[in-house]
N, C-alpha and C positions, 0 to 999 in steps of 0.2 A: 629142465626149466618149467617152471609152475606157468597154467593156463593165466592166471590173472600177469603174470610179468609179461607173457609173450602177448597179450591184449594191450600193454600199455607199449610197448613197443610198436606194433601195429598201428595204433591211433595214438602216438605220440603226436602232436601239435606243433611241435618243435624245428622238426624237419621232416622230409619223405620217408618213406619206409624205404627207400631203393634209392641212391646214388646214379646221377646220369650214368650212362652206359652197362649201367648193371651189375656193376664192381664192387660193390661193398654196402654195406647197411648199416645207419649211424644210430649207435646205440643210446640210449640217454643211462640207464646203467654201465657203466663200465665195469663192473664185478663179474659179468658176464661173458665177457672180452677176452683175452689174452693179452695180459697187460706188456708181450715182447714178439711175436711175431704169430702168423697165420701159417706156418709152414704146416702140409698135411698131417702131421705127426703129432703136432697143437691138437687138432682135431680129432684126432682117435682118441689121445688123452683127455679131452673133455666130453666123450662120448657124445660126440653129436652130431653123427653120422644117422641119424634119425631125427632132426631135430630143424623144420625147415624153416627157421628163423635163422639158419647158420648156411644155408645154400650158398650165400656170396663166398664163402671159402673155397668152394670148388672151384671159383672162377677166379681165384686168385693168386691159382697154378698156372700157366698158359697154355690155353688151349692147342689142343689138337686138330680144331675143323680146317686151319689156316697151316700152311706148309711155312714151319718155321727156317729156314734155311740159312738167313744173314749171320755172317759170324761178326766177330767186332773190325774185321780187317776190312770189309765190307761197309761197317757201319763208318767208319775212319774215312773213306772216303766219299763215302756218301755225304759228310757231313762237309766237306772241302768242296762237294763239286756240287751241290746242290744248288747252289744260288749263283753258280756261274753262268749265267745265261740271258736273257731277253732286258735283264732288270738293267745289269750291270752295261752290256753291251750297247742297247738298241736306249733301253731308258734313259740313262746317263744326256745320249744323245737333246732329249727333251729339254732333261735337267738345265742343260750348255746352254739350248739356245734363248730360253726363258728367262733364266736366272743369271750366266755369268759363269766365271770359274768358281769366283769367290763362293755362288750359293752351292755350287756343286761338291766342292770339295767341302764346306762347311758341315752342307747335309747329309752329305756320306759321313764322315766321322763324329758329329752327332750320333746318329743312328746306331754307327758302328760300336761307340761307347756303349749305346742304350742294348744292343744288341749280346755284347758280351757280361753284361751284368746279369740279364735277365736267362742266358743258359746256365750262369750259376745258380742262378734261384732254382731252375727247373732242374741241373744236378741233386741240389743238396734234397728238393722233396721226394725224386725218384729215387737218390737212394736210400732215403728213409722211409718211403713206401714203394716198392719195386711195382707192384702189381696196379698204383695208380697212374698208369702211362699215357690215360687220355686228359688232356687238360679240359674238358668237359666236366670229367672227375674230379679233379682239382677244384674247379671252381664250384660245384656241387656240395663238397665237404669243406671247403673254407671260405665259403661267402653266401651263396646261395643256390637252392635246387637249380631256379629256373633260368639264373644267372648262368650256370654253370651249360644247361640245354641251348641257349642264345650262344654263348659262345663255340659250343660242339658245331649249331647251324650253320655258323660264320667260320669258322673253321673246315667244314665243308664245301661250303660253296669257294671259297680262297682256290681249293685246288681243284675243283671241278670247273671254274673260271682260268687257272693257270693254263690246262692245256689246250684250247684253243686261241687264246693268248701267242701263245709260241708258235699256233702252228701260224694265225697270222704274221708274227716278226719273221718266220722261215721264208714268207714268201717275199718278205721286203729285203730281207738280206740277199736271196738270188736275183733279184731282178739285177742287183751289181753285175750277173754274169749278160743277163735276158733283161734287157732294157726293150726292148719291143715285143717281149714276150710272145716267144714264138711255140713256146710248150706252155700250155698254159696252166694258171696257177690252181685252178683245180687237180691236175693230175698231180704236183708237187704234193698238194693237200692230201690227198688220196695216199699216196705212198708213203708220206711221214707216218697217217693214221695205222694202216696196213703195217707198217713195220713196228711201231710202238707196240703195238697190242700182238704183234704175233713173238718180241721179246719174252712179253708179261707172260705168255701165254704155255711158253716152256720153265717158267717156273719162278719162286724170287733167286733162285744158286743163279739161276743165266742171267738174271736183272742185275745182281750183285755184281758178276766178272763183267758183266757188259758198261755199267758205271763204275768200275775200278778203269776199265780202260779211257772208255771216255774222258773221265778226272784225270788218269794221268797227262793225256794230250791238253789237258784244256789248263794245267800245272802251267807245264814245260813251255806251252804257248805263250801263258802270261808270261812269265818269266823272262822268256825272249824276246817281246816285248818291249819290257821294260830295259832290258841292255840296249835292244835297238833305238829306241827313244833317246837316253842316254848319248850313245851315240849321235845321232840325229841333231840333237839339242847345242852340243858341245859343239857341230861344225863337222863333225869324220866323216857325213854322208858323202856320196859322190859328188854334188854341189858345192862342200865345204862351205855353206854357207851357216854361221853360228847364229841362232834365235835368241837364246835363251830364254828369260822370260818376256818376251816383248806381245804376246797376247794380253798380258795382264796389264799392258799400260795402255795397246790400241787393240782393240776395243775398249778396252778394257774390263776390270774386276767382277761388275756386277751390270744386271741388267735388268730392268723395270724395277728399280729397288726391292722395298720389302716382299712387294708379287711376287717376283720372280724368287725373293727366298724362299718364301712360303710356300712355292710348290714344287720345290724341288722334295719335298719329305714322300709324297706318296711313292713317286720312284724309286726312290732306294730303299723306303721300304721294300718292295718289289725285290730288289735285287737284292737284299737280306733276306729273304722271305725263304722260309726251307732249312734254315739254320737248326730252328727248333723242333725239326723231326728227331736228330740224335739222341732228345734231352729222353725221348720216348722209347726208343728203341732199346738205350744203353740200360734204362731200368731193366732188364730181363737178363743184363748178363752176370754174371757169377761174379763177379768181383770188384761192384760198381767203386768202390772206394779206388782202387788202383785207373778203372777205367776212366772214368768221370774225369779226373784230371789232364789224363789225356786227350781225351775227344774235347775239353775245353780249350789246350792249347792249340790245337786243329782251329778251332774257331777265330782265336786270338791272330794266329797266324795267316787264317786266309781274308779276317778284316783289314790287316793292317798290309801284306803283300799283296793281294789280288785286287783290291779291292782300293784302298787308299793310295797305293806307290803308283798302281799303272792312271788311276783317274790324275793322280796331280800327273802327269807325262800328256794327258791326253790333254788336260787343260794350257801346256805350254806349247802345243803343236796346231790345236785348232780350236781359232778365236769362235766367239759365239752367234759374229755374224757369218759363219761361213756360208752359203749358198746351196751347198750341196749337204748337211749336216742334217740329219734325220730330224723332226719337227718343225726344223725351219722352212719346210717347202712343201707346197703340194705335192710335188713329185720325187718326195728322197731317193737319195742314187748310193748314201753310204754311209754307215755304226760311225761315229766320232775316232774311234780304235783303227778302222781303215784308214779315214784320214789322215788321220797321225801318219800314217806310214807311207804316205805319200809322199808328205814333208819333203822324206830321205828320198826321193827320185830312184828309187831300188824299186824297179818294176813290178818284179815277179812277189814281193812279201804281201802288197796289197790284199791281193788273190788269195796266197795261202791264207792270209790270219780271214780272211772273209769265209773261206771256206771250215775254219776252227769252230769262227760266230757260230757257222750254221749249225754244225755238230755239237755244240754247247746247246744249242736252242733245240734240238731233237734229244738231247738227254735228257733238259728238265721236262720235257713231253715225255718222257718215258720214266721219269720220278713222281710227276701228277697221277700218272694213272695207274701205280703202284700204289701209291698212299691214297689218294682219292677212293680205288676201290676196295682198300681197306678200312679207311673209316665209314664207309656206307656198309661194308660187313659190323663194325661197333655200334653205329646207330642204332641197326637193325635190330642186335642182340639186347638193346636197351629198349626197344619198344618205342624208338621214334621215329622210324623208318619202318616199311613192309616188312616183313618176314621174308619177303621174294626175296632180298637184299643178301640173307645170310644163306644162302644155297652155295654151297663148295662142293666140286668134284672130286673123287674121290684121289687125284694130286693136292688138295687143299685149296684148288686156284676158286676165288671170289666172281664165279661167270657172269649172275647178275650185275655185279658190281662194273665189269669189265662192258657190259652191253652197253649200261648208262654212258659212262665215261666215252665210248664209241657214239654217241651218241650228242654229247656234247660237244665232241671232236666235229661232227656236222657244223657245228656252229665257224670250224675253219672258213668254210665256202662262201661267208661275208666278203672275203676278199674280193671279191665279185664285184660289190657295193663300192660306188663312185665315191666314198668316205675311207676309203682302207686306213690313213693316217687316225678319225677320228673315232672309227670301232678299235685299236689300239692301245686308242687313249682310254678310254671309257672303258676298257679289259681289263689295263693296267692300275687305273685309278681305283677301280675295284676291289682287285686285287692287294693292292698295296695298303691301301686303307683296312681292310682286314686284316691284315697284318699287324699293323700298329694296334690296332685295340685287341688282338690275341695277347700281342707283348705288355699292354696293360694290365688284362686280366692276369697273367701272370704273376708280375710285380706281384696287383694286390693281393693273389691269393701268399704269396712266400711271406710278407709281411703278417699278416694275418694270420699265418701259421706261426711264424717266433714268437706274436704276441702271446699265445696260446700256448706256444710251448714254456715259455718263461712261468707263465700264469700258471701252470699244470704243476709248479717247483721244479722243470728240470732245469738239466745245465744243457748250453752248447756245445758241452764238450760230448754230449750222449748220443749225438748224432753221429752216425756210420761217416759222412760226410760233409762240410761244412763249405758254401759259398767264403771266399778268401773275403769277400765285398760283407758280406753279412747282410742284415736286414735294412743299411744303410744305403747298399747299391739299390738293391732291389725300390727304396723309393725314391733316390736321385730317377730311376727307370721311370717309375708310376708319374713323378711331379712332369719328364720331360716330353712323356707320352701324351700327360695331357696339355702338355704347351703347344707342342704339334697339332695334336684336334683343333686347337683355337687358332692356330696359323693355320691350318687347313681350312677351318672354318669361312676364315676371313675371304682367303683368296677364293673360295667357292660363291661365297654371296656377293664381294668385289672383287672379278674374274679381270685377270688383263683384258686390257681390249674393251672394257666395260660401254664405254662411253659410244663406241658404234653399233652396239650391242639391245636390241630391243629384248623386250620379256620374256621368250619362247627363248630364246638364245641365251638370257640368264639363269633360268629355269633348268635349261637342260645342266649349265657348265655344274651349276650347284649340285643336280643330283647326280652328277659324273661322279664328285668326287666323294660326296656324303651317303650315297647309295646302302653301303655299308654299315653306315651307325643306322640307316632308317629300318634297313632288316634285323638287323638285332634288340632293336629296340623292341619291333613287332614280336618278333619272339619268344624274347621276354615277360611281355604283359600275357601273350598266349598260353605261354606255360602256364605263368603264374593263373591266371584265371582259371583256367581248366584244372590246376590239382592244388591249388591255395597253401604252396609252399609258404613258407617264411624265411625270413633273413636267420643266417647260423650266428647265434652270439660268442665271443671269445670264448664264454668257458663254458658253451655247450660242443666244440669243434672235436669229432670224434681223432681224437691222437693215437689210439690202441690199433684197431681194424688194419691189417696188412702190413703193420710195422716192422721192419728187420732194424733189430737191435742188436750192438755190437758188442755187450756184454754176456750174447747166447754163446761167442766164440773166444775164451780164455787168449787165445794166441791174437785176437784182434786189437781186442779194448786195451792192450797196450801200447798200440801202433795207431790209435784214433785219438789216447789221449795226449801224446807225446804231440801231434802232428797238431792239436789245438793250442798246445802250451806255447808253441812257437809265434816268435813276434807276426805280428798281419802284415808288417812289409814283408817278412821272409814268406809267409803264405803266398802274398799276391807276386812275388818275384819268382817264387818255384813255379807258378802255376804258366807262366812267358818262359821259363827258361827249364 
């Protein structure tokens, strides 16, 4: 490569010379490129194993510093039990008593729509570039540098917030046992933390079999459940007293009208939240075209069983004024999911599924601080975190990383704080709202990508893998993501309860819930001012850089193009069944 080209690459204007996380470098020559994949072999062939404008290739093998260990068996159900926990359990709770059945169950399968659209976007661009697994990256090469940096922060803080988050709901789920707490909730604290980090700490192979376990118990649990409900409902409990739906008439459906709809979205965000680790993981395995469809119907299946079957059960068993129903009281005594099983006057179930709660809510504390100190190792290596951050032992284990998150786990011992229901809130709210605008940025970048791709002259059918929804799904996602901001919006600036409500106490509800767009927003300008990125235009969006193309493999390209020719009903019906 001649001095004057690698000068204008360098101080091209265009975009950065460097891709958040450090992944890739966007060319404005594409002649330069490999117009089909970066696989190392690319690179010896273009002799530019001397040539340090072409560095990002090496990083686009996966690293060795980090102990790769997860297999896809692993990843399978990491992707099912991941968001089984505080969101679904303990949130819900919130959701009920603010909103109503109606807004609960509405918001959840909103979400849950928004939610399976937007893993297809993240399939089809992972496996058309394997190596771009951080959606920092993403939004770096298909919208903007510093776009892309705001959302890696926001994306960070999401799970560095999740796990004291949980260790808080741990202590609200035991007090069901210790209502007078007679152990108190600091040693609880202490032991969740303790045990979390000394799982991580023997390696991700023990993280993996230890969340294969966990997931299957927290499966089997929903599951039974919902037959018990079922049960319950119809009259077979030992009361033989039949409900049916008689919550949805007294109390009835909804509650504080559109309020209460409007904030049922941050929580289930929350309990969604976790979903879109797999879209990342699965980029790295050999045969994303076969896998990808799988780990979506995973998805598909734990929105619509775990998540929408047990909450409509939960919403015919306990009304939203119940008394003891977690958000409605200063003193919660029990998850909506307990509830419910009380109904059935069957003693002993209360207990176990309370004790399920808890082990759901110490797994995703032990999936926060797996990922969490793994993305604080990607920052690092990107240059927007310390260098301390990328220090691995020679297991591969991320110590720094592990310190931090120990660290934020201190933040459990708020429980202390005469407010434990409202450090909850304000965890959750955080949380969740970060969520929602990662699944934003997502949408737009997958959009932003077809346009680009189409504009390049390809076809859809060139890609290793294709979203069943297409670039259609992805902005039904974008339009409903941002419908939710403006219903979030609302109810943040007119909070229930407004009207007994002085300044300080509207002030706070607003930045409980907006928190989240004001840090990314800061972000943002920060980047941007400090290294005067610019917006990526359609047809400067580098398409070459890391690409696996399915026509490098004779025996593929005819199994990618057959599987596009196929009607989009029969797509989106394989991909459920």
């Amino acid at each position: 490569m001649s001095l004057l080209k690698l000068c204008s690459i360098l101080f091209d204007g265009i975009t950065m010379d460097r891709f958040e996380l450090g992944e890739s470098t966007i060319h404005k020559d594409k002649a330069d490129v490999s117009c089909h994949t970066t696989h190392p072999a690319s690179v010896e062939e273009g002799n530019y194993e001397n040539d340090s404008s072409h560095a990002y290739l090496d990083k686009q093998v996966p690293r060795k510093e980090l102990s790769r260990e997860l297999n896809m068996r692993h990843l399978c159900f990491l992707t099912l039990g991941s968001g089984i926990g505080t969101g679904l359990f303990i949130g819900s709770g919130n959701i009920l008593s603010s909103g109503g059945p109606g807004s609960l169950m509405i918001g959840f399968i909103l979400l849950g729509l928004m939610v399976i659209t937007v893993i297809f976007a993240v399939g089809e661009l992972v496996a058309t570039f394997p190596s771009a697994g951080s959606y920092s990256h993403m939004l770096s090469r298909f919208v903007h540098p510093s776009f892309g940096f705001a959302v890696g922060v926001d994306y960070l803080m999401t799970w560095l917030i999740i796990f004291p988050t949980e260790l808080t709901a741990a202590c609200m789920i035991i007090r069901y046992w210790d209502k007078d707490e007679v152990v108190p909730k600091g040693i609880w604290v202490a032991l969740i933390v303790a045990g979390v980090l000394t799982v991580n700490m023997f390696g991700a192979r023990v993280f993996g079999e230890v969340e294969m376990l966990t997931t299957t118990i927290k499966m089997l649990s929903c599951v039974g459940f919902i037959i018990c409900c079922v049960v319950i409902v119809c009259g077979g409990a030992p009361n033989h007293h039949y409900i049916g739906a008689g919550t949805w008439h007294n109390p009835g459906a909804f509650n504080n009208g559109f309020k209460g709809f409007s904030n049922a979205f941050a929580f289930a965000a929350l309990a969604y939240g976790g979903t879109e680790v797999i879209g990342v993981t699965v980029g790295e395995a050999g045969n994303p075209r076969k896998q990808l469809p799988k780990a979506s119907k995973f998805v598909v299946y734990r929105v619509i069983i775990f998540f929408i079957l047990s909450l409509f059960m939960v919403t015919l068993l306990v009304p939203y004024d119940e008394p003891n129903l977690v958000g409605s009281s200063s003193s919660p005594r029990a998850t909506p999911f307990v509830l419910a099983l009380k109904r059935g006057k069957i003693h002993a179930l209360p207990a176990i599924f309370n004790a399920v709660i808890l082990l759901s809510v110490v797994s995703v504390s032990n999936t926060a601080v797996y990922t969490g100190s793994r993305l604080l190792y990607s920052m690092a290596e990107s240059g927007f975190l310390p260098k301390i951050f990328m220090y691995s032992d020679r297991k591969g284990r991320p110590m720094a990383g592990f310190a931090l998150l120990f660290l934020f786990g201190l933040l459990g011992f708020l429980v202390y704080s005469s407010s434990e229901d409202e450090i909850f809130s304000w965890l959750g709210s955080i949380s969740g709202m970060s969520v929602i605008l990662l699944w934003m940025c997502i949408s737009l970048a997958h959009v932003r990508f077809r346009y680009a791709w189409k504009k390049a002259g390809y076809r859809v059918s060139d890609l290793p893998w294709t979203s069943p929804l297409g670039e259609w799904g992805s902005w039904f996602a974008l339009i409903l993501n941002i419908l939710v901001l403006m219903a979030t919006f609302y109810i943040s600036a007119f909070p229930i309860g407004e009207a007994e409500m002085d300044g300080y106490e509207r002030g706070k509800a607003f930045f409980q819930s907006y928190l989240s767009v004001v840090i990314i927003i800061v972000a943002f300008l920060a980047h941007k001012l400090f290294t005067g990125a610019r917006f990526v235009r359609i047809h400067e969006i580098d398409l070459h850089t890391g690409r696996r193309d399915p026509h490098m493999d004779s025996e593929t390209e005819p199994e990618v193009r057959a599987d596009y020719l196929k009607p989009r009903w029969r797509r989106i019906l394989e991909v459920f069944f």
